[in-house]
N, C-alpha and C positions, 0 to 999 in steps of 0.2 A: 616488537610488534610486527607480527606477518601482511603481507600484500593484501589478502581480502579483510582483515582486521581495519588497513586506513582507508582501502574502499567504500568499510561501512562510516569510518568516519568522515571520511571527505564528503559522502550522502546526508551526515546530517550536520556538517557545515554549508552545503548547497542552500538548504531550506529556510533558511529566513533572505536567502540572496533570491530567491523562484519567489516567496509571498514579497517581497518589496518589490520588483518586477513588474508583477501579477498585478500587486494594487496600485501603483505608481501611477498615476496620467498625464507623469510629465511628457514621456518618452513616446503618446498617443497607440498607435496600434503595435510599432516597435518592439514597447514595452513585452508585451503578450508573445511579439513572436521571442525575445529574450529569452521571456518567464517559460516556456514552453521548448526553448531548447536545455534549458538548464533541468527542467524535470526531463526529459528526453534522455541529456547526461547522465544526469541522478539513478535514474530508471535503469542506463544498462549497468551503473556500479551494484547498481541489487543482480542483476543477470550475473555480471563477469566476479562477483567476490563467491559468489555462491558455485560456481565452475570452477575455481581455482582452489577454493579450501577443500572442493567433495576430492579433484583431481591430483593434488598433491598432499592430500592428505595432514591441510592446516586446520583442520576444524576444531575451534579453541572454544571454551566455554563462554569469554570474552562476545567472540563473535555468536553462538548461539542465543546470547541473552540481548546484544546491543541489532543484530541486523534485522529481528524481529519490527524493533523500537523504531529502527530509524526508518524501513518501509512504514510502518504506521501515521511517524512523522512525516515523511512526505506526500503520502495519499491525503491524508485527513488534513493536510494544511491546502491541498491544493484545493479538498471539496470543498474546504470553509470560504475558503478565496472566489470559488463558483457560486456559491450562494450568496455570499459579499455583491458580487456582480451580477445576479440574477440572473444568473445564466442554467444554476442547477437548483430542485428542489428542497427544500430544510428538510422534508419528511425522510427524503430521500437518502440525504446525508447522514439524518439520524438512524436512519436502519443500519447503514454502513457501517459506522462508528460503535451504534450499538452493540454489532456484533463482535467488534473488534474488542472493546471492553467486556463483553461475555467472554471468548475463546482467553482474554489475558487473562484474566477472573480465573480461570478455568485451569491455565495451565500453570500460575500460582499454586491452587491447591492438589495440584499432580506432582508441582516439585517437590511442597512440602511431603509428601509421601514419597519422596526418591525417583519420581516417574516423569520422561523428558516424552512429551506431546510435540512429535513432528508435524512439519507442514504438510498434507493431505494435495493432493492432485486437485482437487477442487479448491483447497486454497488456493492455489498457485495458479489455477485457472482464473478464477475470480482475482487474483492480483492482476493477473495480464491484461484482463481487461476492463480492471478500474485503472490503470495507466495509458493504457486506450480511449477510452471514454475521455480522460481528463485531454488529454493530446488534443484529440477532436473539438472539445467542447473550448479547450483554450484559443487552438487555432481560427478558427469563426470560419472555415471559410465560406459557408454556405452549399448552396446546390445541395446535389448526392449527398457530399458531407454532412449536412444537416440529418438528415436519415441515417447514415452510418453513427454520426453520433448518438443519437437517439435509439437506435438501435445499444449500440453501446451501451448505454444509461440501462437498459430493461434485462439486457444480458448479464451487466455485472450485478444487478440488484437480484435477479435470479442467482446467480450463480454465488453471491455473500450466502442468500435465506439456507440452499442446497447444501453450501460447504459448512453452515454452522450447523444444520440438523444433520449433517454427517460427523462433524467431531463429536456433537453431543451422545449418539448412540452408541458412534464407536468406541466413548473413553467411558460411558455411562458409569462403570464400574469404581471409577475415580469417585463419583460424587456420593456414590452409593454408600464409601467405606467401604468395600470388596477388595481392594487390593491393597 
C-alpha cells in the first residue's frame, strides 16, 4: 500500500477520534480545540495524499474510490457534530450532504458505464472551504471570527449548490444514456 493510500487511511481512522473530541464535555473547551486540530490534521492528509499520488504518480484505484469517502466522512461528521451543538443549521447540512449523496449517486452510474467523474475546481473549492467553515465554527473564537465564519457558512453553501449544478451539466450526458 503506497503513502497517499495510508494517508487516506489514517483520515478515516482520525474521524470517530474528532467526533469523540467534538462531543465530549469532559475535556470543557479543550476538548474543541482537540477536535479541531485533529480535523486541521485530517484536512491536510486530504491535501498532502492528493499531492503525492498526482506527483509521483501513485494514483491507485484503491485511493480513487476510498479518498473520495473519507473527505465525505470527515466533513459530514464534523457538520453533524455542529448541528449536535448548535452551532450550524440542519437545513444547512442537509443541502450539504444532499449534494454529496447526488454527485455519489452520480458517479455510481458513470462507473457503471466505464466513465471515472473527477473532482471539478469548484468541488475542490467548496471542500476548502467547508473545512474552513468547520475550523471557524469549531474554534468559537468570536469577534471578526464570528463574521469570518459566517461568511464561511454562506460561501461554502454557495459554492456546494455552484459545484453540483456544474457536475450536473457537465456529465449530463451520463444520465441521459449518451455515452
Amino acid at each position: 500500500m503506497n503513502l497517499p493510500n495510508k494517508l487516506t487511511i489514517l483520515r478515516v481512522i482520525m474521524v470517530p477520534f474528532f467526533v469523540f473530541f467534538m462531543l465530549w464535555d469532559g475535556l470543557g473547551v479543550n476538548g474543541k480545540y482537540v477536535a479541531a486540530a485533529l480535523f486541521i490534521l485530517a484536512s491536510l492528509t486530504d491535501c498532502l495524499d492528493g499531492h503525492i499520488a498526482r506527483k509521483y504518480h501513485l494514483i491507485t484505484d484503491f485511493g480513487k474510490f476510498m479518498d473520495p469517502i473519507a473527505d465525505k466522512l470527515l466533513v459530514c461528521s464534523a457538520l453533524i457534530c455542529l448541528v449536535e451543538q448548535g452551532m450550524l443549521a440542519s437545513w444547512i447540512v442537509i443541502i450539504i450532504i444532499g449534494r454529496e449523496f447526488i454527485i455519489s449517486g452520480f458517479r455510481l452510474v458513470a462507473s457503471d458505464k466505464g466513465i471515472v467523474i473527477a473532482a471539478s475546481y469548484w468541488g475542490k473549492f467548496k471542500t476548502v472551504f467547508q473545512m474552513i467553515m468547520v475550523i471557524l465554527l469549531i474554534l468559537d473564537l468570536g469577534g471578526v471570527f464570528d463574521i469570518l465564519a459566517q461568511a464561511a457558512v454562506w460561501i461554502s453553501l454557495i459554492l456546494t449548490v455552484i459545484s453540483l449544478i456544474d457536475y450536473l451539466i457537465k456529465n449530463r450526458k451520463v444520465l441521459e444514456g449518451e455515452m
